[in-house]
C-alpha positions in Angstrom: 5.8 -0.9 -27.8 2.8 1.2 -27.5 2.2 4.9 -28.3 -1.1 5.3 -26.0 -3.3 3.6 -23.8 -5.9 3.0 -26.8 -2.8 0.9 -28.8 -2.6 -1.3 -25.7 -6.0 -2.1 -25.3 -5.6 -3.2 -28.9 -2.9 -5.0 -28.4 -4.9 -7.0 -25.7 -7.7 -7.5 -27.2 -5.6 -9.6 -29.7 -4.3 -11.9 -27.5 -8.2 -12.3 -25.9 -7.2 -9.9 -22.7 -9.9 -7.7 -22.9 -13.6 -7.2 -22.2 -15.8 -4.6 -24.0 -18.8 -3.5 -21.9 -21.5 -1.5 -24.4 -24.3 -1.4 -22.4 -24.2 2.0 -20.3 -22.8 1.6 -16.7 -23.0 4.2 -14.3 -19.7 5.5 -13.3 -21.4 6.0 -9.6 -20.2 2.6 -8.0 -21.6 0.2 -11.0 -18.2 0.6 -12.8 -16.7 -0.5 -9.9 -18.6 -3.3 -9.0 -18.0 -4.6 -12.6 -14.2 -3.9 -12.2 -14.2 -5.9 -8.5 -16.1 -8.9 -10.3 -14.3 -9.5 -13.0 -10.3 -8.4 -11.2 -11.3 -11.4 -8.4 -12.0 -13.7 -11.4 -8.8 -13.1 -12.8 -10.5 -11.6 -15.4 -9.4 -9.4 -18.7 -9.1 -6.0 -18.9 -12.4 -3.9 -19.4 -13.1 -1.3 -21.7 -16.5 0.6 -20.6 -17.6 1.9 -24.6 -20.7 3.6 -22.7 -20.4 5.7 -19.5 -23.2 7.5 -18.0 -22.6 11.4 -17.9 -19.6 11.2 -20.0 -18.7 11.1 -24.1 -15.8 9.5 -22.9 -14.8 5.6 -22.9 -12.9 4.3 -19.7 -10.8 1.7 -18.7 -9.9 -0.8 -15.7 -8.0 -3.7 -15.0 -5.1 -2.6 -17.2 -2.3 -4.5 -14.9 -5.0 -6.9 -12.9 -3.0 -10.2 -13.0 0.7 -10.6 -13.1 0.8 -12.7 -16.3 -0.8 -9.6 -18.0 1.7 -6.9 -16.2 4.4 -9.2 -17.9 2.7 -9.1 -20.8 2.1 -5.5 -21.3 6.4 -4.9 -20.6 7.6 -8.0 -22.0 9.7 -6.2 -24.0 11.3 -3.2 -22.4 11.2 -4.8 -18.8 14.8 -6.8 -18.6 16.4 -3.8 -20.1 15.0 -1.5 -17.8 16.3 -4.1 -15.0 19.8 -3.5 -16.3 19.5 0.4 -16.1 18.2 0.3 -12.8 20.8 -1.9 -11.4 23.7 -0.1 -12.9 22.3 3.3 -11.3 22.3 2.2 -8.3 25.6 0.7 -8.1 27.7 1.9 -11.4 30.7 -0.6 -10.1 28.3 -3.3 -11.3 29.4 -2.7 -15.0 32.7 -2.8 -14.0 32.1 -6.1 -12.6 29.6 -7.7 -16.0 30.7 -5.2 -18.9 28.7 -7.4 -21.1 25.4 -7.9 -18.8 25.4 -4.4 -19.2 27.1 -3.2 -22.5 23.3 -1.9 -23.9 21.9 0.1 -20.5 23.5 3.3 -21.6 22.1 3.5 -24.8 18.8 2.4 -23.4 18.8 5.3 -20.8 20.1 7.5 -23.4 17.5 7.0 -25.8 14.9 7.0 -22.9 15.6 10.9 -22.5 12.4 13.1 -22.5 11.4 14.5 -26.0 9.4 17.9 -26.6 6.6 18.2 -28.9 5.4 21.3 -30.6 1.7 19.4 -31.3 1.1 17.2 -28.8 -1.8 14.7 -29.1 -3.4 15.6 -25.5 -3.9 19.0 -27.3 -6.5 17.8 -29.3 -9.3 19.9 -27.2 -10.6 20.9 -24.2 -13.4 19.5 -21.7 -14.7 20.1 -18.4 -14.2 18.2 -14.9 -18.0 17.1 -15.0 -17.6 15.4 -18.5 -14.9 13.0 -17.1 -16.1 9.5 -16.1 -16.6 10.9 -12.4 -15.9 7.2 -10.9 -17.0 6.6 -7.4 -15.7 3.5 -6.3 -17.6 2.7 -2.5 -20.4 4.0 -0.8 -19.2 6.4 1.5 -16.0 7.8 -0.9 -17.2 11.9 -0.7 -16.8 11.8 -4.2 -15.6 10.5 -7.9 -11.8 10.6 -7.4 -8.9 9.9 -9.7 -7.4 7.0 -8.6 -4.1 6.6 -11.2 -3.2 9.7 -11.6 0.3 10.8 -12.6 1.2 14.2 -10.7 3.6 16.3 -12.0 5.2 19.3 -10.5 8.5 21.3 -11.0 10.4 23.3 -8.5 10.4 27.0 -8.4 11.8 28.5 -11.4 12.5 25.6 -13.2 11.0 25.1 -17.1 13.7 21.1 -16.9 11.3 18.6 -17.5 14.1 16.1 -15.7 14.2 18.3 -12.4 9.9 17.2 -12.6 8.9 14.7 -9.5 6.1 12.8 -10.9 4.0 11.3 -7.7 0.5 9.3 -7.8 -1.9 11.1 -5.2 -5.6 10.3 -5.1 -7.0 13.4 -6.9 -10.9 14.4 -5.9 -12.4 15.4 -8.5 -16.2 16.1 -6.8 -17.9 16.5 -3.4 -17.2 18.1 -0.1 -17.2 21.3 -0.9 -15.2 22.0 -4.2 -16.7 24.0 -6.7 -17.3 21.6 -9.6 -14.9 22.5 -12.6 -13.3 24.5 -10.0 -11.2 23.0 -7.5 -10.2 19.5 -6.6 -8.2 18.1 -3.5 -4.9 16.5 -3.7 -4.1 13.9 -1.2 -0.5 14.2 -0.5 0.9 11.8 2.0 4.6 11.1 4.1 7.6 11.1 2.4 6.0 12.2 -1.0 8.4 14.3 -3.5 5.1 16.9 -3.9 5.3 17.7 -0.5 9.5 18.8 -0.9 8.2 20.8 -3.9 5.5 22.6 -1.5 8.1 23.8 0.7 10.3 24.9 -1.9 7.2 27.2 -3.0 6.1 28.3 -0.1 9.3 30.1 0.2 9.1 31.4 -3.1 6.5 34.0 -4.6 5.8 31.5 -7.7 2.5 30.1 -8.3 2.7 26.1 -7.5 1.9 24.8 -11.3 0.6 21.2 -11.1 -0.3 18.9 -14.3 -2.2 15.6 -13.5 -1.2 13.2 -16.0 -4.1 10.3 -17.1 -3.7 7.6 -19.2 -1.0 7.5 -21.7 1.3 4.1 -22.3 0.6 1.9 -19.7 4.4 2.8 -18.1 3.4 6.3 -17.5 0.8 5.5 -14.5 3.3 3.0 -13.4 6.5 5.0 -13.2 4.1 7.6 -10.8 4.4 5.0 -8.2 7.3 3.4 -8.7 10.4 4.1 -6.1 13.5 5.1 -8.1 17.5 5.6 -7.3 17.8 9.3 -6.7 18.6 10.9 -9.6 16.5 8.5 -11.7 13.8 10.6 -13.9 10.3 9.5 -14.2 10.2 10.6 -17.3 12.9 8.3 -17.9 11.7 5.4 -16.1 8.0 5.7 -18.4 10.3 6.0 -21.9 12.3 3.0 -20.9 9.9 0.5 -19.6 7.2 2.2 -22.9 10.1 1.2 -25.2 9.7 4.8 -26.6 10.7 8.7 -25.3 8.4 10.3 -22.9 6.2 12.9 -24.9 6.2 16.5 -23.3 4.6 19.8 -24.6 4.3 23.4 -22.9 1.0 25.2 -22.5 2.0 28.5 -20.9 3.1 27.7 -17.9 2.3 23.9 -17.6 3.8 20.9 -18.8 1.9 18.3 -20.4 2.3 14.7 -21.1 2.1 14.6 -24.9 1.0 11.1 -25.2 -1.6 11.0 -22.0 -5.1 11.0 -22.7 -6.2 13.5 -20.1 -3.9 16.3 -18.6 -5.7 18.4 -15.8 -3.9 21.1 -15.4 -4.0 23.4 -12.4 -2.2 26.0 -9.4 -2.3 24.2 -5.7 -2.7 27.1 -3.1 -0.1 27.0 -1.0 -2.2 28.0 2.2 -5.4 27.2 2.8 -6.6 23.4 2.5 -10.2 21.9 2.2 -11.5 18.5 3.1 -11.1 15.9 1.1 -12.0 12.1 1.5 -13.5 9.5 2.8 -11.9 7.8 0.4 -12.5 3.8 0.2 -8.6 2.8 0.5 -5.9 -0.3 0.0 -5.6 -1.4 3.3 -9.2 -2.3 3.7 -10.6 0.7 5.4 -12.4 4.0 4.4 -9.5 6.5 4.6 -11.5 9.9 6.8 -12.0 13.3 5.9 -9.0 15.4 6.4 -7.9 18.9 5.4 -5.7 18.8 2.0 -4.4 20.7 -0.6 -6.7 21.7 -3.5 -5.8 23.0 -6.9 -7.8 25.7 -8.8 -8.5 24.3 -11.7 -7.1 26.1 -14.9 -7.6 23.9 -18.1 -8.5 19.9 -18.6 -6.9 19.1 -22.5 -7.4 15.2 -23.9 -6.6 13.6 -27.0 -8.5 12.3 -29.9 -10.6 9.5 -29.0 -9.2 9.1 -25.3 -9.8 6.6 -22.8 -9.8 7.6 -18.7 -7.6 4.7 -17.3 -9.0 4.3 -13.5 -8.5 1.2 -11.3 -10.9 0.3 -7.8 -8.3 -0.1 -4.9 -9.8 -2.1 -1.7 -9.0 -4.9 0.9 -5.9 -6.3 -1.5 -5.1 -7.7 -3.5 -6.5 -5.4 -6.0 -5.2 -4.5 -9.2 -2.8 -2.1 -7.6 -0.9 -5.3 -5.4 0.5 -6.1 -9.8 2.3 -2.4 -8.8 4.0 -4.4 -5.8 4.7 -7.0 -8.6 6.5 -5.1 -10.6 8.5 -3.0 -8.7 9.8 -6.5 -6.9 10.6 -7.8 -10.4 13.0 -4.5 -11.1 14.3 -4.2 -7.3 14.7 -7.2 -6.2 18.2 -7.7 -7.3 19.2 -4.6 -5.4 18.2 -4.8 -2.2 21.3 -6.2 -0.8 23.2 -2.5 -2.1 20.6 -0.5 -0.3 19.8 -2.3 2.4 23.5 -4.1 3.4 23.1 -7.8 4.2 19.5 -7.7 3.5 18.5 -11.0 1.6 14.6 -10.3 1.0 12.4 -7.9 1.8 8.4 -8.6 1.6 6.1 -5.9 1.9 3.0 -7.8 2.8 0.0 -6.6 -0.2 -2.2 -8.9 2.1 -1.6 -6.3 5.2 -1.9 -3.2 2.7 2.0 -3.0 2.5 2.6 -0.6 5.1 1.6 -2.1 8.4 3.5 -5.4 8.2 6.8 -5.8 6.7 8.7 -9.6 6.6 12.6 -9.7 5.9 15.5 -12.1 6.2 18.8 -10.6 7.0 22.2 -12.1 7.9 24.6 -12.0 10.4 27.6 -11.3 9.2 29.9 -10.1 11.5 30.2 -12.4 14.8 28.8 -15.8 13.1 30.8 -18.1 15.6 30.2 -16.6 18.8 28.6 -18.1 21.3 27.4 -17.1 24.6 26.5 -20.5 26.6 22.8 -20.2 25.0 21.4 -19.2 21.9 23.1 -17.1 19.0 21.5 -13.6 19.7 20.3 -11.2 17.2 22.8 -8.4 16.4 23.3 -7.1 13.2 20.0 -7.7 12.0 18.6 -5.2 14.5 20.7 -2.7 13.0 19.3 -4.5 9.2 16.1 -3.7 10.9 16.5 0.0 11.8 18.0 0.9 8.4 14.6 -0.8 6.9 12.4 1.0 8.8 14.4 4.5 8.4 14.4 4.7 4.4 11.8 5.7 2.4 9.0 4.0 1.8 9.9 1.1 3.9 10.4 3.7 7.0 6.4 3.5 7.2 6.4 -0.4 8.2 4.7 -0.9 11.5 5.9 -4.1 12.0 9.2 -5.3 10.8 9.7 -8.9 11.2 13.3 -9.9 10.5 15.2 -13.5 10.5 18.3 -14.5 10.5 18.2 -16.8 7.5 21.6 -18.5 8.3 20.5 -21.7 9.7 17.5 -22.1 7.2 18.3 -21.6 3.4 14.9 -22.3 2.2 13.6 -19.3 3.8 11.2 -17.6 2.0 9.3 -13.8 3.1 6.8 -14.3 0.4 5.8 -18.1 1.8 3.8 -15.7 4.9 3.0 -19.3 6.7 6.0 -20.8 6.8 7.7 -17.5 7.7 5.6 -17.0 10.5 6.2 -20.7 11.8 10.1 -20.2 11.5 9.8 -17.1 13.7 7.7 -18.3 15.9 9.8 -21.6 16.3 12.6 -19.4 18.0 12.0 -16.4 19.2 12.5 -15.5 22.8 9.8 -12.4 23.8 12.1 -11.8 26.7 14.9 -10.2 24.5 13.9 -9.8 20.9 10.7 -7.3 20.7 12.0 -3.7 19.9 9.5 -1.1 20.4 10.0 2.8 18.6 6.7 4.8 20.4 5.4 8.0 19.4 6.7 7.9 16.0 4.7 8.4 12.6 2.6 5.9 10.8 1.5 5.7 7.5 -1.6 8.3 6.9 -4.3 5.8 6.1 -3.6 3.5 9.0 -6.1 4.6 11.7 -4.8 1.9 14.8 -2.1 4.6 15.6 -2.8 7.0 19.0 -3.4 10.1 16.5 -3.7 10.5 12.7 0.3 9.7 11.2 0.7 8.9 14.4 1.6 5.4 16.3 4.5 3.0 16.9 6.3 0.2 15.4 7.9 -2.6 16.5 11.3 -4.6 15.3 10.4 -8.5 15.9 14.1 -9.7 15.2 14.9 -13.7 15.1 18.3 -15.6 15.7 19.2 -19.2 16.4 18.2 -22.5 16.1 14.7 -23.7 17.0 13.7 -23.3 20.2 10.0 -25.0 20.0 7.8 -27.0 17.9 4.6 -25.4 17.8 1.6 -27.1 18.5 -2.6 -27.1 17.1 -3.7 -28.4 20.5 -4.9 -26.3 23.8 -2.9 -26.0 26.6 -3.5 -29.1 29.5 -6.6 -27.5 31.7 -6.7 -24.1 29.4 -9.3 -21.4 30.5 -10.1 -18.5 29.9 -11.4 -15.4 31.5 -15.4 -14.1 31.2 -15.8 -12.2 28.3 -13.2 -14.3 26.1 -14.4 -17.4 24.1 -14.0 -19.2 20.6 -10.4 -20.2 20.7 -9.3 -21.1 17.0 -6.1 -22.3 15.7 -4.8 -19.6 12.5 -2.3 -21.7 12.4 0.0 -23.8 14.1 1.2 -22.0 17.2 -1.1 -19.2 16.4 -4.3 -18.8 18.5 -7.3 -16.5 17.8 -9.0 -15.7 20.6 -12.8 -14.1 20.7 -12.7 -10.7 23.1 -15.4 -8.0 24.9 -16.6 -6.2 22.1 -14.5 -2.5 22.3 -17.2 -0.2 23.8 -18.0 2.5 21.1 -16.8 0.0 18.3 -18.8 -2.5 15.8 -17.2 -5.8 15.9 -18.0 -6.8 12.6 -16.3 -5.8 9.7 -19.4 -5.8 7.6 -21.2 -3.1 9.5 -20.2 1.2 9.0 -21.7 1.9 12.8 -18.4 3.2 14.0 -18.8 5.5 10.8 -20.9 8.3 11.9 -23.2 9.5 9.0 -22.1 12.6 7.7 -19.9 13.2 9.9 -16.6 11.0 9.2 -14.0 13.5 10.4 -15.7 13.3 13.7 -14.3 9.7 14.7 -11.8 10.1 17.4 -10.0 8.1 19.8 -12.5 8.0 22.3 -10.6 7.6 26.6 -13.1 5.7 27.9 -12.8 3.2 25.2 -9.2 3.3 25.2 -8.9 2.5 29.2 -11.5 -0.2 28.7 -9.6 -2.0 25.8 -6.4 -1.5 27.9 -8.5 -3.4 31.1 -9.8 -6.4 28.9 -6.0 -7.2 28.2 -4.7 -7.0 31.6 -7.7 -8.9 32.9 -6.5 -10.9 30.3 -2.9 -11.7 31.2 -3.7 -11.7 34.8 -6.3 -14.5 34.7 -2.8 -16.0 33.9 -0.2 -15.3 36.2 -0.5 -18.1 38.4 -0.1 -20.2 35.1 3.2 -21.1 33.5 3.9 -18.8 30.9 7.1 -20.2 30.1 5.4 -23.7 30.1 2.8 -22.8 27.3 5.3 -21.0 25.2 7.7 -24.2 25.2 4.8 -26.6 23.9 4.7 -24.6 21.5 1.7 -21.9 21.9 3.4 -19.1 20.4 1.2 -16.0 19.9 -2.3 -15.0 20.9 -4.2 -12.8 19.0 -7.5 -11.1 20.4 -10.0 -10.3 18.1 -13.6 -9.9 17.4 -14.1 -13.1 15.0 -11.7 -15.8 15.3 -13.3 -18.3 13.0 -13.2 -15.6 10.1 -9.1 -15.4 11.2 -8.7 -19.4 11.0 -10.6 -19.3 7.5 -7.6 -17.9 5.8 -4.1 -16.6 6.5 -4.7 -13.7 5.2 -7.3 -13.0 7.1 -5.1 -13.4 9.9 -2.6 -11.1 8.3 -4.8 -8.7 7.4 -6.8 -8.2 10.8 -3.7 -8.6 12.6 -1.7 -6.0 11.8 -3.8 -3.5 10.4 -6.0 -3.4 13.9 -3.7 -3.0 15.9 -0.6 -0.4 17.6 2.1 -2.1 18.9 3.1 0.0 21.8 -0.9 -0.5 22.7 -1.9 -3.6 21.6 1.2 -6.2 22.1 0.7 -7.8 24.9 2.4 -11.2 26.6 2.1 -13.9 29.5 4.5 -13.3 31.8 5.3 -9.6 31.2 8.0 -7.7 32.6 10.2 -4.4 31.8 14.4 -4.4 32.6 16.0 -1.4 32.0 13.2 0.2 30.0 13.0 -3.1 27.7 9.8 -4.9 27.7 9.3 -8.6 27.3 7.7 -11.6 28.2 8.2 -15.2 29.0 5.3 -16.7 27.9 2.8 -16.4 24.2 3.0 -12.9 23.1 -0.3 -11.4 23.0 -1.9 -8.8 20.5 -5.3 -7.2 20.3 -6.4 -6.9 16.8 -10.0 -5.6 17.9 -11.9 -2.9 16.1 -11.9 0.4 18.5 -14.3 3.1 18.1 -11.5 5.4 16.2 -10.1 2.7 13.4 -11.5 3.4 10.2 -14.5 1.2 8.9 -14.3 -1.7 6.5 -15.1 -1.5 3.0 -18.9 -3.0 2.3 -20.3 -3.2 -1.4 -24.1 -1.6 -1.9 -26.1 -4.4 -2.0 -28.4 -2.3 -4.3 -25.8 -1.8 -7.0 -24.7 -5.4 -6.9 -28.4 -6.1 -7.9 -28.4 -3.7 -10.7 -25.0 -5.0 -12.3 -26.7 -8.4 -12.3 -29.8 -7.1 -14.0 -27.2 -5.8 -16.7 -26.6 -9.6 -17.9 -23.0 -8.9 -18.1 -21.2 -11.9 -18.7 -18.2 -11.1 -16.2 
């Protein structure tokens, strides 16, 4: 397969996958305006020839559509499936000797290789030479946005003991010293953050090397979720079709066959703000103290190319990542996560804050309790979702019994939605965890990393059919209006404007200028939201909850524009679930607590308005918009 990242581009360029851009872009913003263009097109791959600031070519759009991702691995990535599978459960080759007869001598020949002249050695440049790609308005700076971080743990020259993470690197702004110092943005449950502890406890400096470019693999496997055990290093040789290059250079280890290799020592006390940052789930990401690395040498190869991609309201390039790692793990969810059938986390929701799953009930399929068949063991599927790994930062974890339904599908969002919805009972099956951490970019939470989740678990046959059409002499309280269907049994509902907050997503006025790390969950606010719900429910208590929620009104959510929520499901999905904290924000008709469980007997209600200390929406610079156009780029 391919050597480098400048072989690939070749190799799509053959098969008509790949734009050249001569005319000099600026790397402030116009790059990315070019790279958003052409990704929602469903565009090629783009190769900027003329960057302004830089002598170096970049790159964008590498993976941007799944039939190109498949393209770029078509012929490492079923034998990298086999690999995977047998390390996470070796009894599989027991069970298909010959399915597997070939994945140890893939992994074998996989295994790291050093090099005494390695290409990435070709010279030396400086920080401000690189394409310094901003990618929105308010970012504090040019980051790094696919970088491959590698760090070793104290004492160790193995490059197989290396964790290998991708963690937006700032390159410029705030107040690192250009050349000098740049900010690593570590986040939960990241392998950097075990090798930080490690060093703090040791009097070793904390050598990092940032990885760029290199065969498309390499940026992948810095993201991808492995069996423990597993290499990175690995991983990239396998699913390159070729060993994973490394080189020394004193202390550091390189990538051989990267384009770029930053190479640094992160102080292991004293952090320094970094961010905003324009991120996937939608939102600017705030300033926050994080590490920053004291920059020691940047190395690239002959003729490089800095690979970079624009992440945003997905999908984005980045969602292909999702792709892929579903094509290699899909088969092996059921050994991780026990009678698991499919686990979907939503790209449309920005992965973290909404998580759909269909589990089984294994163990007590005939019993019967005079009503419905209640959900048992798929609470417990639930809880051992939402305590592993990555999957432990889902906000909301939606799980089905799929017994009843064998067409069930997590990735169908519509359809999954209507089946829930069709038989859930609020009074018994919403599980709340409070006061619990969130993922770090998601700003509904009561404090930064900070929020709740909720388990949403379904059992049974259908309870409802769910309807498009109001309630008989349906009203609603001042200050709500513009009901809208999202779909059936799914009803947007127009709010108060939060106090403090813009409710348009197209606006930056809950963004203070200049000072972004100054946005804070503001009481007054807070009461005030919490008072427009339970005017809300109680304009409805004389009503019959129950009534509404058997013909087939379902959920209500409260937002600030319910026609933009009917316009599209994921619009719904998005706004939903990235606006709101469950232990805050989920409301119901008919509400009542039992024995410290909450629940309700009519539509479950949540408020998915913007609040003064959520995190503003990404908006494009009109301006630079205009000057792409003058460009006359055909993209």
């Amino acid at each position: 397969m391919y050597a480098s990242l400048r072989q690939a581009a070749q190799d799509l360029e053959k098969h008509g996958q790949l734009l050249r851009i001569s005319e000099e872009v600026d790397p402030d913003l116009e790059m990315a305006e070019i790279h958003r263009r052409v990704f929602a097109k469903g565009g090629p791959a783009i190769l900027f020839e003329n960057v302004k600031g830089s002598p170096f070519q970049a790159m964008s759009n590498v993976y941007g559509t799944k039939e190109r991702t498949d393209f770029l691995f078509r012929k490492t990535l079923p034998k990298v499936k086999k690999v995977v599978e047998l390390k996470a459960d070796p009894a599989n080759f027991a069970k298909s000797p010959l399915r597997y007869a070939g994945a140890p001598f893939t992994a074998l020949s996989a295994l790291p290789r050093k090099h005494l002249n390695p290409a990435v050695k070709y010279a030396q440049t400086t920080i401000d030479q690189l394409p310094l790609v901003k990618s929105w308005p308010m970012d504090g700076g040019a980051f790094v946005t696919l970088p491959q971080v590698m760090t070793l743990p104290p004492g160790s020259r193995q490059p197989m003991q290396s964790n290998i993470g991708m963690y937006r690197i700032q390159l410029t702004g705030n107040d690192y010293q250009t050349n000098k110092e740049i900010g690593l943005h570590y986040q939960l449950h990241r392998g950097i953050g075990v090798h930080h502890t490690e060093y703090l406890k040791s009097d070793e400096p904390f050598r990092c090397s940032i990885f760029v470019g290199g065969p498309p693999s390499h940026a992948f496997c810095a993201i991808m979720p492995l069996p423990e055990g597993l290499s990175e290093m690995t991983f990239a040789g396998m699913l390159a079709g070729r060993r994973f290059g490394y080189a020394w250079d004193r202390d550091w280890l390189l990538s051989a066959d990267a384009d770029f290799v930053i190479t640094g020592t992160i102080r292991k006390k004293g952090m320094m703000r970094e961010g905003p940052f324009g991120d996937h789930l939608g939102y600017y990401s705030l300033e926050h103290p994080f590490p920053v690395m004291d920059v020691e040498t940047v190395w690239h190869r002959k003729d490089p190319i800095w690979q970079f991609t624009v992440v945003g309201r997905p999908p984005a390039e980045d969602s292909q990542f999702g792709y892929l790692i579903h094509q290699i793990v899909k088969d092996l969810t059921p050994g991780e996560f026990p009678g698991i059938k499919q686990i979907n986390a939503v790209d449309e929701a920005g992965v973290h804050p909404l998580l759909l799953a269909i589990g089984s009930e294994r163990y007590m399929p005939f019993r019967e309790d005079g009503q419905m068949l209640v959900p048992e063991e798929i609470i417990t599927q639930a809880n051992r979702i939402i305590g592993s790994g990555q999957t432990s930062l889902a906000k909301y974890c939606i799980i089905a019994d799929g017994s009843n339904d064998p067409d069930l599908d997590a990735d169908d969002q519509p359809a999954f939605f209507q089946h829930v919805l069709e038989r859930f009972d609020p009074r018994r099956d919403l599980h709340f965890q409070t006061r619990t951490t969130i993922d770090t970019l998601d700003y509904s939470g009561s404090d930064w990393n900070s929020g709740s989740k909720l388990i949403w678990a379904v059992r049974g046959a259908q309870r409802r059919t769910l309807t498009t059409e109001l309630p008989e002499g349906f009203n609603l309280p001042a200050g709500f209006s513009e009901p809208h269907y999202v779909a059936p049994g799914i009803l947007a509902l127009a709010g108060p404007a939060v106090p403090g907050a813009d409710p348009d997503p197209a606006r930056l006025a809950a963004f203070p200028a200049g000072a972004p790390d100054k946005v804070k969950r503001d009481a007054a606010s807070a009461k005030q939201a919490a008072a427009d719900l339970e005017a809300f429910t109680k304009h409805f208590s004389g009503a019959d909850a129950g009534a509404m929620l058997a013909n087939g009104l379902a959920l209500i959510v409260i937002c600030d524009d319910p026609a933009f929520m009917a316009e599209d499901f994921s619009n719904f999905v998005w706004a939903t679930f990235t606006r709101s904290n469950p232990s805050h924000d989920v409301h119901g008709l008919g509400a009542s607590t039992a024995h410290k469980h909450w629940g309700c007997t009519g539509p479950l209600v949540i408020d998915a308005r913007v609040k003064p200390w959520h995190a503003p929406g990404l908006v494009e610079d009109a301006a630079v918009g205009r000057r792409v156009d003058g460009l006359g780029l055909e993209v």
